[in-house]
Structures are given as structure tokens and as C-alpha cells.
C-alpha positions in Angstrom: 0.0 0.0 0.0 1.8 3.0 -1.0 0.7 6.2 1.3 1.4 9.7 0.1 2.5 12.5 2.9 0.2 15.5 2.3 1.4 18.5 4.2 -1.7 20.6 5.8 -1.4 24.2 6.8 -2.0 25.0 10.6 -2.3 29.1 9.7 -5.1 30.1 11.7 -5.9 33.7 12.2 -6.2 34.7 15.6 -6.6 38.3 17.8 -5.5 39.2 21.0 -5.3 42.9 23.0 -2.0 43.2 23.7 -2.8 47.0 26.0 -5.7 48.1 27.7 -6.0 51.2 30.1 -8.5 53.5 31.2 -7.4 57.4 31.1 -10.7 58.3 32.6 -14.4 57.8 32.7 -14.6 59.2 29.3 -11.4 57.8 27.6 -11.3 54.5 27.0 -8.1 52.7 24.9 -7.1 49.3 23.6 -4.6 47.8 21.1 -5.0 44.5 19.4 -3.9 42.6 17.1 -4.7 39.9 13.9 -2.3 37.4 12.6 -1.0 35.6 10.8 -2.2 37.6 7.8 -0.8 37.5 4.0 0.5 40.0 2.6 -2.0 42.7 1.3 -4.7 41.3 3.8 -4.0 43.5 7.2 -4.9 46.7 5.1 -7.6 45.1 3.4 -9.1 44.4 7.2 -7.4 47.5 8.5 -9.0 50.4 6.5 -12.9 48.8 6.9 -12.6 48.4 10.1 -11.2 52.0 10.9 -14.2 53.0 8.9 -16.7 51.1 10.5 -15.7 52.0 13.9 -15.5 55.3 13.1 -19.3 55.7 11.4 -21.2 52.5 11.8 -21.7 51.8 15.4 -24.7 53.2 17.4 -24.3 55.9 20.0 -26.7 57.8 22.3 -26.7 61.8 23.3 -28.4 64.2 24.0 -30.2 66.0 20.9 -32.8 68.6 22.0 -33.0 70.9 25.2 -36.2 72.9 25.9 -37.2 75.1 29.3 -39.8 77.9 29.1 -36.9 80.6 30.7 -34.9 80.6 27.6 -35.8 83.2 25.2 -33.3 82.2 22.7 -30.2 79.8 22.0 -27.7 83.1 23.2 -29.6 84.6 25.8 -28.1 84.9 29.6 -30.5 84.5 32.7 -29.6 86.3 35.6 -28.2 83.4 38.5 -26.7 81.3 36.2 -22.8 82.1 35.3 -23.2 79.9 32.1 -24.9 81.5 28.7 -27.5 79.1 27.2 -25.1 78.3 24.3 -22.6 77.2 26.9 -24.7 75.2 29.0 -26.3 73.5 25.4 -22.5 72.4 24.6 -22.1 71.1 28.1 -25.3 69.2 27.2 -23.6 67.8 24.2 -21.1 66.6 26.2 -22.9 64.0 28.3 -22.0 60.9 27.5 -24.4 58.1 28.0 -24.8 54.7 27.5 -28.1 52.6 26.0 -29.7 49.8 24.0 -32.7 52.3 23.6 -34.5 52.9 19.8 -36.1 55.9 19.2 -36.3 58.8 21.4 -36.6 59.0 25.0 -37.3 61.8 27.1 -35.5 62.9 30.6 -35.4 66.2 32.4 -32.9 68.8 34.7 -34.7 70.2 38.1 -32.3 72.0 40.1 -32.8 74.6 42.7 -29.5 76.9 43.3 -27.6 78.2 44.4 -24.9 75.4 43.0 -23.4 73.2 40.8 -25.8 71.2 38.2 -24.1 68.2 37.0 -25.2 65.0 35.0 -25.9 63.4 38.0 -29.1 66.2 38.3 -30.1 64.4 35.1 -33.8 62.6 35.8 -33.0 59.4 32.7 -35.4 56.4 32.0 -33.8 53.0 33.2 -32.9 52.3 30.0 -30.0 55.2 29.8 -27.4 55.4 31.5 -24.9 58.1 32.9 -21.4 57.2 32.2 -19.5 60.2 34.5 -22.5 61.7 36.8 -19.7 64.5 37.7 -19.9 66.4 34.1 -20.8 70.0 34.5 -23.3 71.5 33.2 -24.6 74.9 34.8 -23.5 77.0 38.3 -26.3 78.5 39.7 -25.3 81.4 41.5 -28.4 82.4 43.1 -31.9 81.1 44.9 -33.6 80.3 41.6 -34.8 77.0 39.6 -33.8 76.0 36.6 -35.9 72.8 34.8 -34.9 71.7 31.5 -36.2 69.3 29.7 -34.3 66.7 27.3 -34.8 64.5 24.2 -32.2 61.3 24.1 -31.6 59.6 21.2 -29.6 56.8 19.9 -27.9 56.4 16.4 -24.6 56.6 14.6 -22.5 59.1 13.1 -22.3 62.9 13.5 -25.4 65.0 13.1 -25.0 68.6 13.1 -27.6 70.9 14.4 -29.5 73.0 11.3 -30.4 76.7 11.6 -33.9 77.6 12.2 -34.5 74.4 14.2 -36.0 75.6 17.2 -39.7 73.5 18.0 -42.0 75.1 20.2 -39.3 76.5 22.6 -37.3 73.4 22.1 -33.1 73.7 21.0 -31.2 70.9 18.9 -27.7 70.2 19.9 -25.2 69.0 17.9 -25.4 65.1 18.1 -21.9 63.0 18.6 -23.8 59.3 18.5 -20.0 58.0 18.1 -18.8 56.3 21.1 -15.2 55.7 19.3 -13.5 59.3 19.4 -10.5 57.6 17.2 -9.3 54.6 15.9 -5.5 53.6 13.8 -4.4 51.1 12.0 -0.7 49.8 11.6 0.9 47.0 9.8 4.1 44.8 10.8 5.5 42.4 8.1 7.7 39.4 8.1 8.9 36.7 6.4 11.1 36.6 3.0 10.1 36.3 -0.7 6.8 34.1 -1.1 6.3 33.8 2.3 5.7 36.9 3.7 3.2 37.6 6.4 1.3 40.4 7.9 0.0 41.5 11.8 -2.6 43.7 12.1 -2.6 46.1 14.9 -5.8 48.2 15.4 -5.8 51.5 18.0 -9.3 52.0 19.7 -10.4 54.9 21.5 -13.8 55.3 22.9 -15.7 57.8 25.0 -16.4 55.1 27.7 -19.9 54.2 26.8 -18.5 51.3 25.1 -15.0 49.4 25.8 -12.4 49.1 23.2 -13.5 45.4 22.8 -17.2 45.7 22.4 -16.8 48.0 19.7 -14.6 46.5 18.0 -16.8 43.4 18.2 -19.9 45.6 17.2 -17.4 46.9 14.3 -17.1 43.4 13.3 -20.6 42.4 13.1 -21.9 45.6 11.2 -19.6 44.9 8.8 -20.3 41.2 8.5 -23.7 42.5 8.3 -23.3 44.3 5.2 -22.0 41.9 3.1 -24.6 39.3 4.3 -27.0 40.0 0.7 -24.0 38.9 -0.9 -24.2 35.8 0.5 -28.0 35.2 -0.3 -27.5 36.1 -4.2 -28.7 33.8 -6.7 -26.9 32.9 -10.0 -29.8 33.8 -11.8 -30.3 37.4 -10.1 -27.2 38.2 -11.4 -26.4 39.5 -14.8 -22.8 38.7 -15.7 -23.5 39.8 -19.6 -24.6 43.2 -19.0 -21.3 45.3 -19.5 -22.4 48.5 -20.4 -22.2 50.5 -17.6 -19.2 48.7 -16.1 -16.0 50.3 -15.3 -12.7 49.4 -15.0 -10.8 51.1 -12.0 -6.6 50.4 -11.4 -5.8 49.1 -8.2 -4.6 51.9 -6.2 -3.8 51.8 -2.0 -3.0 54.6 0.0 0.8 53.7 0.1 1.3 53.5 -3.5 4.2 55.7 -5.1 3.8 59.3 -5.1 5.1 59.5 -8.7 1.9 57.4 -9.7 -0.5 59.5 -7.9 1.3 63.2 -9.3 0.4 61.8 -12.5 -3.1 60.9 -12.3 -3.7 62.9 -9.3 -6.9 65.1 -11.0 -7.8 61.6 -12.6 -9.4 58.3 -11.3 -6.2 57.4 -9.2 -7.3 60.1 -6.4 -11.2 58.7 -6.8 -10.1 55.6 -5.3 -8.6 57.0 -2.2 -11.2 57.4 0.2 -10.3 60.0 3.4 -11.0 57.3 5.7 -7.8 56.0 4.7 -5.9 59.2 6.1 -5.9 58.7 9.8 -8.4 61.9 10.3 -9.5 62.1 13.7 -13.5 60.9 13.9 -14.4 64.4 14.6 -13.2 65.7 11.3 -13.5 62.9 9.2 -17.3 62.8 9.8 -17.3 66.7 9.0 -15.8 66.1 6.1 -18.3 63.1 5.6 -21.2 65.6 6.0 -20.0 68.0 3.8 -20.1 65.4 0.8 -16.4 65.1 1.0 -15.8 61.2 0.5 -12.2 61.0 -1.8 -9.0 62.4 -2.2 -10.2 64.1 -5.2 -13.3 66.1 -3.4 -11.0 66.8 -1.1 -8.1 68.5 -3.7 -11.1 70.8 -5.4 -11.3 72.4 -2.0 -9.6 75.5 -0.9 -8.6 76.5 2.5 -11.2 79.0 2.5 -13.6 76.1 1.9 -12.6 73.9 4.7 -13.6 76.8 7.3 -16.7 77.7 5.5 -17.8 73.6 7.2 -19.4 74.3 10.4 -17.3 73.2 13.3 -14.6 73.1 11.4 -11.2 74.3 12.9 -8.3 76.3 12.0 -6.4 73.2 13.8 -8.7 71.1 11.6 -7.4 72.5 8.4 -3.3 72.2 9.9 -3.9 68.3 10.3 -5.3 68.0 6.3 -2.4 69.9 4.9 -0.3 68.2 6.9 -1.3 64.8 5.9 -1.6 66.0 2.4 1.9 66.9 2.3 3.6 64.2 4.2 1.8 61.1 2.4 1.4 63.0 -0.7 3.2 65.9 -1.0 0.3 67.7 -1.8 -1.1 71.3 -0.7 -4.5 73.1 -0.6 -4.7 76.5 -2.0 -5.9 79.3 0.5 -8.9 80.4 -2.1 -10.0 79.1 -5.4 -9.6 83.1 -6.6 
């Protein structure tokens, strides 16, 4: 009987978090890794997941304010040291913590003089109040202030819209992401053929969620979306029909420089999405909301643009030029004129 040696690969992926701390109540980090991975794979896994974290996991803030003593969004009232604008973007910065869907209402009924905090905050059981010491108001005199407050729970950054005011009511800008930033680096080793790749992936969160469950959420969304794919028939799917298919070249964000000056006002700079820059998730999402997806929309922007986005930062426009010019040796122009 003549037996044949087959050799059988053992390679199994695997992850571990290799650091974990916790800088506060609202900062939450973690570092993991993927491996073994071939080569090509750890940015293919890399740069979806840095987008997903970053725009596709659920969050819940505070969205509305309303109490009958505010006239308007930049009033003062006498025995409070806040304005209303301040104590709106000390609203904003609440962070909280839910599995709730929809809306849910909760309220602030203080009597001064003192200090109003989150833990003043009257929530349903469903919500809760991840640092109960974040400030909100001072009330410097004997008077009562009672707010009222819309929570709500979804993804990505919604910025409040001018002329939004309901019956007394304010909208505050909404931060539903619990991951405040998330990086992605790659270690390879190995010669020739048999190169390999480890994935390490940098979480941080505002404390509502752990490094781990998001990037377990992360996972899940993403498997989520390309669950259809899984479900297609044969049949539903037209391989013959050609004409409105295009042909794009393979182009990653560490390709050579010389490739992208060429073709850089061409379909090279279409295929690099911004998500691929390391923005911050603050800016990347303003950028998002601004119809600013690729490296192109980005390059038919001037400075002047950029600070026309609302929220948007002098420091904000610094980090883009200076990624621009270190990865691509690129700059905006301060006006189009």
C-alpha cells in the first residue's frame, strides 16, 4: 500500500489585545492585534474596520433641550454664570450609555444656588450616565432651573440646522460615536513568497463602550453588510450586461507618489477614500457631512472652503495639509480666486 505524505497548513488567524488602560471615565483605549495575515490582507481588514468603527456603530446623546426661561439659544438669565449656548455644549457633552431605539425623554430640576451636574439628570432605566460629575450649569443664586431633554440613539455625527428651534425646544449638535479615534498599523515578516502580515488596530472610545465591544460591534456591522452577498442567486445576477461597467486600477494609499502626481486630477485620487488618512473621527465625519468622501473632493477644495464647514477648525485645516503633504506631497490652496 503505497501512502502519500500531504502536508496541511495549521495558519489560523487569531486576535489578541495586547494593551488596555482606562485614562478616565470618558477615555477609554485598547490595542489589538490579527495574525498571521498574507501580505495585502491587514490593510484590506485594516482600513474597513477604521471606517466602521468610526461611522457604523450606534451611539446615544443628547439631541434637543427645551425650558420655558430661555428666550433664545444666546440669551443669559440672571443666577446662572453659564450663557444658554454654553450650557447646550455642556449638554452635548454627556456621555451616556443605551440599548434604547427611538427617542426617550429625561429632564434637569435644580434649585441653586450650586453646581448642576449629569448626575441632576432625571433618565429612564434604559440610559445610562457614564460620568455623573460632568458639569453642566452654576447656579449662583436662589432660583430654579428645569430643563427638559430628548435622548436619542444612532450613529454618526449629526450637526444641528439653523432655524430648528420646535415650540421653545433647541437641537444640539449630536456625537452618537462612542469611538472618538481609531489607527491602524501593519508589521511584516517573512522573505520572498512567504511573507506575512499583523494587524494592529488602535481603539479609543468615549467610555460608553469598551475598546473590545466596539470592535466586536465593528465586526458584526460589517459582516452584516456583506450578508446580501451571501443570499444572491446565479440567476439574479447578470454577468453579460457590460455596459455601464468600469474598470478602475488598483490603487492603495501607500502607493508611489510618482503614480499618484500623474493621475492625481484623474481616477487614481477617486479611489482614495479619506478614511484612509488617519483623520480624527471628529473631522472625518465633518468632512463626511460635507459630501467630502475621496482624495479628489478633497483636492477641489480651498482653504477658505474647509472653514466655511461648520465646526470646522483652523487646527482642523493644519492636520489635512499636513497629511496632504507628508503622504502626498500635496497642498490646498488658501482660495480658489
Amino acid at each position: 500500500m503505497l501512502r502519500e505524505e500531504v502536508t496541511v497548513s495549521t495558519r489560523k488567524v487569531q486576535w489578541k489585545c495586547v494593551e488596555s488602560k482606562v485614562d478616565s471615565k470618558r477615555l477609554y483605549y485598547g490595542r489589538f492585534i490579527l495574525s498571521p495575515l498574507m501580505k495585502g490582507q491587514a490593510d484590506t481588514i485594516g482600513i474597513a474596520m477604521r471606517r466602521v468603527l468610526l461611522g457604523e456603530i450606534d451611539g446615544t446623546c443628547i439631541t434637543r433641550a427645551k425650558s420655558e426661561k430661555i428666550p433664545h439659544e444666546y440669551s443669559t438669565i440672571v443666577g446662572i454664570e453659564e450663557s444658554v449656548h454654553e450650557i447646550l455644549m455642556n449638554l452635548k457633552e454627556i456621555v451616556l450609555r443605551s440599548n434604547l431605539y427611538g427617542t426617550r425623554d429625561a429632564s434637569i430640576c435644580v434649585r441653586g444656588p450650586g453646581y448642576v451636574t449629569a448626575h441632576d439628570i432625571i433618565s429612564p432605566p434604559s440610559v445610562e450616565i457614564i460620568d455623573t460629575t460632568q458639569h453642566i450649569a452654576n447656579l449662583t443664586e436662589p432660583i430654579d432651573l428645569c430643563i427638559r431633554l430628548q435622548i436619542e440613539r444612532n450613529r454618526g455625527y449629526r450637526m444641528k440646522t439653523p432655524n430648528n428651534a420646535q415650540d421653545g425646544s433647541y437641537p444640539i449638535d449630536a456625537v452618537f460615536m462612542p469611538v472618538r479615534n481609531a489607527n491602524h498599523s501593519i508589521h511584516s515578516y517573512g522573505n520572498g513568497n512567504e511573507k506575512q502580515e499583523i494587524l494592529f488596530l488602535e481603539i479609543w472610545t468615549n467610555g460608553s463602550l469598551t475598546p473590545k465591544e466596539a470592535l466586536r460591534e465593528a465586526s458584526r456591522n460589517l459582516i452584516d453588510l456583506f450578508i446580501p452577498f451571501l443570499h444572491a442567486e446565479e440567476q439574479d445576477i447578470n454577468l453579460e450586461d457590460n455596459k455601464n461597467r468600469i474598470t478602475l486600477p488598483f490603487f492603495t494609499f501607500h502607493d508611489s507618489l510618482t503614480k499618484l502626481r500623474k493621475n492625481k486630477k484623474k481616477i487614481a485620487v477617486k479611489c482614495i477614500f479619506i478614511d484612509q488618512s488617519e483623520l480624527p473621527s471628529r473631522t472625518y465625519n465633518c468632512l463626511k457631512k460635507s459630501n467630502i468622501h475621496t482624495l479628489l473632493d478633497l483636492l477641489n477644495k480651498s482653504q477658505e472652503d474647509l472653514m466655511k464647514i461648520e465646526h470646522f477648525r483652523i487646527k482642523d485645516v493644519k492636520e489635512i495639509l499636513g497629511i496632504l503633504h507628508k503622504h502626498f506631497e500635496m497642498n490646498l490652496p488658501k482660495s480658489k480666486f
